[in-house]
ROSE-4610 file (N, C-alpha, C; in Angstrom, 1 decimal, always signed):
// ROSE-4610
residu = [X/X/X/X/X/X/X/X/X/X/X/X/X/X/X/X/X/X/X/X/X/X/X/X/X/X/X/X/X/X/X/X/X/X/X/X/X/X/X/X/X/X/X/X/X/X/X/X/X/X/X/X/X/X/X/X/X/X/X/X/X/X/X/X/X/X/X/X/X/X/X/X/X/X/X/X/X/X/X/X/X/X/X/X/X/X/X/X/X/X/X/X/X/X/X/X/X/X/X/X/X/X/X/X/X/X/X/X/X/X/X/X/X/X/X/X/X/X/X/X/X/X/X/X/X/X/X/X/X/X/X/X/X/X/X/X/X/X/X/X/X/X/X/X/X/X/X/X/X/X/X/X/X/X/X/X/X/X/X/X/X/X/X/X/X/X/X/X/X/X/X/X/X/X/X/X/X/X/X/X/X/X/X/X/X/X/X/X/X/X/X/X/X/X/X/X/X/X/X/X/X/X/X/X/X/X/X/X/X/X/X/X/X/X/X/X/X/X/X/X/X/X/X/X/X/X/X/X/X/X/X/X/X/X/X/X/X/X/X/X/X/X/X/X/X/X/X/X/X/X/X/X/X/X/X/X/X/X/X/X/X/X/X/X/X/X/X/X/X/X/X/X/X/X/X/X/X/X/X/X/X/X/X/X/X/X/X/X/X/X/X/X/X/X/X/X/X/X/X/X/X/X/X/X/X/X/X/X/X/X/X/X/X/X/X/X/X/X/X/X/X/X/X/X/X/X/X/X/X/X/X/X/X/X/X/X/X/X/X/X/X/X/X/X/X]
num = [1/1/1/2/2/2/3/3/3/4/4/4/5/5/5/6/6/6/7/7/7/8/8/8/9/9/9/10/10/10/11/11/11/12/12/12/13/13/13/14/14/14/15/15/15/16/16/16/17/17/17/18/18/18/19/19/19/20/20/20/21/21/21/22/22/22/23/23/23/24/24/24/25/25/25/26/26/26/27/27/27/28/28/28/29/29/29/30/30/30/31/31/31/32/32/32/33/33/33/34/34/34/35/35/35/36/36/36/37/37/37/38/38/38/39/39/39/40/40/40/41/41/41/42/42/42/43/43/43/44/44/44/45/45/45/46/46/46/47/47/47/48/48/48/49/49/49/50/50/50/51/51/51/52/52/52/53/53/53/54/54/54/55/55/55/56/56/56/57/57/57/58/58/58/59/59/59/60/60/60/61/61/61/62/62/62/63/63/63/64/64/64/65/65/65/66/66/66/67/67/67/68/68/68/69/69/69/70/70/70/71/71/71/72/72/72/73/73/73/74/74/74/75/75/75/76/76/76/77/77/77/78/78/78/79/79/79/80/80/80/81/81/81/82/82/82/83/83/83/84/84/84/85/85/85/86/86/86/87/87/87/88/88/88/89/89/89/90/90/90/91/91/91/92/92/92/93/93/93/94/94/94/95/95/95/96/96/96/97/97/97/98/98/98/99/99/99/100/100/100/101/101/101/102/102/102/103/103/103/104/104/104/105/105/105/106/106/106/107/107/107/108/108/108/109/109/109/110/110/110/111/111/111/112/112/112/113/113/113/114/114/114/115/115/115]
x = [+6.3/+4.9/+4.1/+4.4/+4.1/+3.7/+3.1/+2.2/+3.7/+3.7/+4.4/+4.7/+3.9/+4.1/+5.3/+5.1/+6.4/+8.1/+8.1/+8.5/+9.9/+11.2/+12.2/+11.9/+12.4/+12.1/+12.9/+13.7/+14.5/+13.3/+13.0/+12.1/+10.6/+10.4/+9.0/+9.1/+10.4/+11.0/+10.8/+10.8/+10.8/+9.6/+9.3/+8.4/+7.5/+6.5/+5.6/+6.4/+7.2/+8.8/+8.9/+9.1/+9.7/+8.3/+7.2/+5.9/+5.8/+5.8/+5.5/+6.9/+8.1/+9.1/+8.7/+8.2/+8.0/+6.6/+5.5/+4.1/+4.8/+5.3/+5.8/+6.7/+8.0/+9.3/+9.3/+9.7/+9.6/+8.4/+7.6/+7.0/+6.2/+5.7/+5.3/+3.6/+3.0/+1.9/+1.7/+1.9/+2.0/+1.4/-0.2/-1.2/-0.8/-0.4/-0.4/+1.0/+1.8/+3.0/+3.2/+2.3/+2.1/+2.8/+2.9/+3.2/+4.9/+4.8/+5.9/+7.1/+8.3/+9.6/+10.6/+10.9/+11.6/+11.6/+9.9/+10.1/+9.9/+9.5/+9.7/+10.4/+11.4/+12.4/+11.7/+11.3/+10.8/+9.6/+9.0/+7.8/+8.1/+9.6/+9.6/+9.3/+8.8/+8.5/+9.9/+9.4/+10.1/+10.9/+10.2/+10.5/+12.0/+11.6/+12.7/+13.4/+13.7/+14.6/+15.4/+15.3/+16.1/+16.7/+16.3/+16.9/+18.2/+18.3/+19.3/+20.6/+21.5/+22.9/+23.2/+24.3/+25.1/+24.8/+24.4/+23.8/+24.4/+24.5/+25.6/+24.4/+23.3/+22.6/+24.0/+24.1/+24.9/+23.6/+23.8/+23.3/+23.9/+23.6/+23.7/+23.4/+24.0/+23.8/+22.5/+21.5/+20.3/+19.6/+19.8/+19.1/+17.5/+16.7/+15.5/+14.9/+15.5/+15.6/+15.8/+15.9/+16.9/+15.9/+14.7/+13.6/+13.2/+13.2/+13.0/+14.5/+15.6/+16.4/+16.8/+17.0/+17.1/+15.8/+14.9/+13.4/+14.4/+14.5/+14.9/+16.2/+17.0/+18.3/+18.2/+16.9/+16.6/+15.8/+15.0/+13.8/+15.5/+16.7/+17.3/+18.2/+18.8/+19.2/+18.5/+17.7/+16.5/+16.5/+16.7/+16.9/+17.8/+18.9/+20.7/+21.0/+21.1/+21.4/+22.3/+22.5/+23.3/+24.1/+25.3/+26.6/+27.0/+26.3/+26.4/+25.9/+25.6/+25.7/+26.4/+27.0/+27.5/+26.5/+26.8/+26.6/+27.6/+27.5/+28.5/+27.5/+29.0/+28.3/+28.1/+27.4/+27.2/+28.5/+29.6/+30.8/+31.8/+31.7/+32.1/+31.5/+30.4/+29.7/+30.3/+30.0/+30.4/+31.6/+33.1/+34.0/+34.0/+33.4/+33.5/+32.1/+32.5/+30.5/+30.0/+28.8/+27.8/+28.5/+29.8/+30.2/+31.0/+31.3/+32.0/+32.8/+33.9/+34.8/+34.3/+33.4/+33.0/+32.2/+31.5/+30.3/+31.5/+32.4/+33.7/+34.2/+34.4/+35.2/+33.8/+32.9/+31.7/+31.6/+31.8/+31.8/+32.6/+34.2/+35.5/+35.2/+34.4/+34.4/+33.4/+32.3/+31.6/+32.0/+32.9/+33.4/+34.5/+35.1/+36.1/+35.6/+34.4/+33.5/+32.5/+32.0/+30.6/+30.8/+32.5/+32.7/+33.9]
y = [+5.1/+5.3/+4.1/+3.1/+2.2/+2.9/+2.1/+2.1/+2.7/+3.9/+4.8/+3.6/+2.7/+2.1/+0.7/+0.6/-0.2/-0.5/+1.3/+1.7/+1.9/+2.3/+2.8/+4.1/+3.9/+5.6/+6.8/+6.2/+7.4/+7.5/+6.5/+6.6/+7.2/+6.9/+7.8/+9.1/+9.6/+10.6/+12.0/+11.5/+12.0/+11.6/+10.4/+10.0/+11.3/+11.9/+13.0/+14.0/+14.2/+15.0/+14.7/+13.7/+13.2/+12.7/+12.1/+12.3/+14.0/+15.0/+15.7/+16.5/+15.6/+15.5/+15.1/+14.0/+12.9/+13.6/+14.1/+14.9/+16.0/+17.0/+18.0/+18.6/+17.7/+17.9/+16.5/+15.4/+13.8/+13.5/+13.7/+12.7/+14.2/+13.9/+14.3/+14.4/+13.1/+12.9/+11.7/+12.0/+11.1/+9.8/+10.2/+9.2/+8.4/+8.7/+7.9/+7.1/+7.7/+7.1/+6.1/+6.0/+5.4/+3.8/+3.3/+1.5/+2.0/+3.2/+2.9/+3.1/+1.6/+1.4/+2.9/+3.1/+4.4/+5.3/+5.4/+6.4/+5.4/+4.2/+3.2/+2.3/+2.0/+0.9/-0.6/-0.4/-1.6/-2.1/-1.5/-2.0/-3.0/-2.8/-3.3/-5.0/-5.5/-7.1/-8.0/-9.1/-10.1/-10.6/-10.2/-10.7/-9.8/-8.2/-7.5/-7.3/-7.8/-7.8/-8.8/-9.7/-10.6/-10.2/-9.4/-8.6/-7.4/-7.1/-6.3/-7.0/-5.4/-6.0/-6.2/-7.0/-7.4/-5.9/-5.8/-5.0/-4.9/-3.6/-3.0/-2.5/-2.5/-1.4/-0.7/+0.7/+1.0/+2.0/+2.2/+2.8/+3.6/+4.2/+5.3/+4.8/+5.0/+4.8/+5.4/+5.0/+5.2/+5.9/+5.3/+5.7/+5.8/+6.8/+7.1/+5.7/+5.3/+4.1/+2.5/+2.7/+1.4/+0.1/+0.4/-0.8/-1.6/-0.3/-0.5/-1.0/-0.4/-0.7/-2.1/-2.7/-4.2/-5.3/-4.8/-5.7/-5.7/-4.4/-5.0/-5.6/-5.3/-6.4/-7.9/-7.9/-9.3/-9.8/-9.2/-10.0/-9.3/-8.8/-8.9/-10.1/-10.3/-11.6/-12.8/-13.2/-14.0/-14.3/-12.8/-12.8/-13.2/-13.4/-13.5/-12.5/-11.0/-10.5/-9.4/-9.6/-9.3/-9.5/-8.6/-8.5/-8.2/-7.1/-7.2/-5.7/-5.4/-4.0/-3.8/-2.2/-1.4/-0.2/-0.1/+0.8/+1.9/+2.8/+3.8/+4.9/+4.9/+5.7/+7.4/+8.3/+9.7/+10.5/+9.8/+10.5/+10.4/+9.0/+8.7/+9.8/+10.2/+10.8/+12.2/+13.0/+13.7/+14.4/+13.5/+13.5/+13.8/+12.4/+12.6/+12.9/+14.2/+14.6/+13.4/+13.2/+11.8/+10.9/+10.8/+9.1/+8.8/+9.7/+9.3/+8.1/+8.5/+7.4/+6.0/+5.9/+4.7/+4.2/+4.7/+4.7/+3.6/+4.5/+4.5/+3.0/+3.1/+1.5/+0.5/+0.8/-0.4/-0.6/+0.3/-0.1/-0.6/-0.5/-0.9/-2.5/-2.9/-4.4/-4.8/-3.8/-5.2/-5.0/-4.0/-4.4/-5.3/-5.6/-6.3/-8.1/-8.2/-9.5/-10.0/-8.8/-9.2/-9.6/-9.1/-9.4/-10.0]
z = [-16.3/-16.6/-16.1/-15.1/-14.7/-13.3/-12.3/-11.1/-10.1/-9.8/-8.9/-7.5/-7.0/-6.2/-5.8/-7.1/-7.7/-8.1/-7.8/-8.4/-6.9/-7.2/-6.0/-5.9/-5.1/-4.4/-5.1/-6.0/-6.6/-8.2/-8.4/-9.6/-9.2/-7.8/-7.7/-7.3/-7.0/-7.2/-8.1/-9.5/-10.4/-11.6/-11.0/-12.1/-12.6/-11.7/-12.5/-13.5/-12.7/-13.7/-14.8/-15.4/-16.5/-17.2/-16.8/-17.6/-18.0/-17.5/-17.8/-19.2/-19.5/-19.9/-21.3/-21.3/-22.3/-23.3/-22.4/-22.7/-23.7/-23.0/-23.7/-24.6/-24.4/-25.2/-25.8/-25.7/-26.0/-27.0/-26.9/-27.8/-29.0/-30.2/-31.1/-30.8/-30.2/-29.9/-28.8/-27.6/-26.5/-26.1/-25.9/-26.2/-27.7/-29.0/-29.8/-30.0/-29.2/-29.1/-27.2/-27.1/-25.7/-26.0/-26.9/-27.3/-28.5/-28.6/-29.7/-28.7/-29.1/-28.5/-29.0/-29.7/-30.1/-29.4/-28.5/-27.3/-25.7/-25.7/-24.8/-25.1/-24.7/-25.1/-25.1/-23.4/-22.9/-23.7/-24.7/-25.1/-26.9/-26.5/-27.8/-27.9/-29.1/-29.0/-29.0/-28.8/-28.6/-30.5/-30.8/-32.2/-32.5/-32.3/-32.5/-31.9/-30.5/-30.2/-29.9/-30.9/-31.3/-32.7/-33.3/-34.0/-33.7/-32.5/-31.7/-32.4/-32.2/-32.6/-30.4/-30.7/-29.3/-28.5/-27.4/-26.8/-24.9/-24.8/-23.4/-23.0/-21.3/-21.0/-20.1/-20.4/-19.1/-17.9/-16.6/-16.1/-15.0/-14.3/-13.0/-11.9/-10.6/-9.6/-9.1/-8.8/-8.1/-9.3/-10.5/-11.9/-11.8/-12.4/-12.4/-13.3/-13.9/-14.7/-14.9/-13.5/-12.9/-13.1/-12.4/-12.4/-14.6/-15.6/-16.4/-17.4/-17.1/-17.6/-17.1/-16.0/-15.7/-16.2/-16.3/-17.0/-18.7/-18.9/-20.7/-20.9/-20.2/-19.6/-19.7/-19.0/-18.7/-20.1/-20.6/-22.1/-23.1/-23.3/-24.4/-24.0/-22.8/-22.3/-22.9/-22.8/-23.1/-24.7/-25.5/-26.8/-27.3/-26.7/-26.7/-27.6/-27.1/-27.5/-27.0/-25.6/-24.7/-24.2/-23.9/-23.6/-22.1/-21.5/-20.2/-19.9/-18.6/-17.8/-17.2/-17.5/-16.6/-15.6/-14.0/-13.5/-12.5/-13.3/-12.8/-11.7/-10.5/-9.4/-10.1/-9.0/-9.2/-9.5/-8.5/-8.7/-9.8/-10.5/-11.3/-13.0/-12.6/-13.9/-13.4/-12.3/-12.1/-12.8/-11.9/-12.4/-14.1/-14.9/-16.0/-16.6/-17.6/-17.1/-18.3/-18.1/-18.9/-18.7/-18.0/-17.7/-19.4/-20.5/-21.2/-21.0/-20.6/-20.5/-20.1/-19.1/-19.4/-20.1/-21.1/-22.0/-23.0/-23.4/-24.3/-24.1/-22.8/-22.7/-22.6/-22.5/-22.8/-24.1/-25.2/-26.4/-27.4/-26.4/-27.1/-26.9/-25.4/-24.8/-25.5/-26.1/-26.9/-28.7/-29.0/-30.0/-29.9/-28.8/-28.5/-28.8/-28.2/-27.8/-28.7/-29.3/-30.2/-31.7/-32.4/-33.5/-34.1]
């Protein structure tokens, strides 16, 4: 939802796609949910996300997501409340559909680490 220009080429991609995603199926009321984290992660404050429990982003190879999911990587870092990222290639999800299995083992490693 940021400036298309900015953005990788796999994210400008799709961007109109998934605004039109978010407009219609995603949000309740779009414009009024434009600042709320529950439907933008990234917009959450600094206060609460120091409130996060120990925190995994995982992502996808050439993820539509990729520019926004490393920005909140980096302000939950910051919050210390981060554990690490995973990014799994296309074939890897493929093979396993949604990437289960490694979803699985990201959360065995930060229950392994975070308690």
């Amino acid at each position: 939802f940021s400036d298309p220009a900015s953005m990788t080429v796999e994210e400008r991609e799709v961007v109109f796609h998934m605004r039109k995603i978010y407009k219609t199926l995603i949000a309740a009321d779009f414009d009024a949910q434009m600042s709320d984290p529950l439907l933008f992660p990234g917009k959450v404050s600094d206060e609460l996300l120091q409130k996060f429990p120990p925190t995994i982003i995982s992502e996808v190879e050439f993820d539509m997501f990729i520019t926004e999911a490393t920005r909140l990587a980096s302000r939950i870092r910051r919050a210390g409340r981060f554990v690490g990222t995973d990014c799994y290639s296309w074939s890897s999800s493929y093979v396993h559909p949604y990437a289960w299995d490694a979803v699985q083992q990201s959360l065995e490693r930060c229950n392994k680490n975070c308690y």
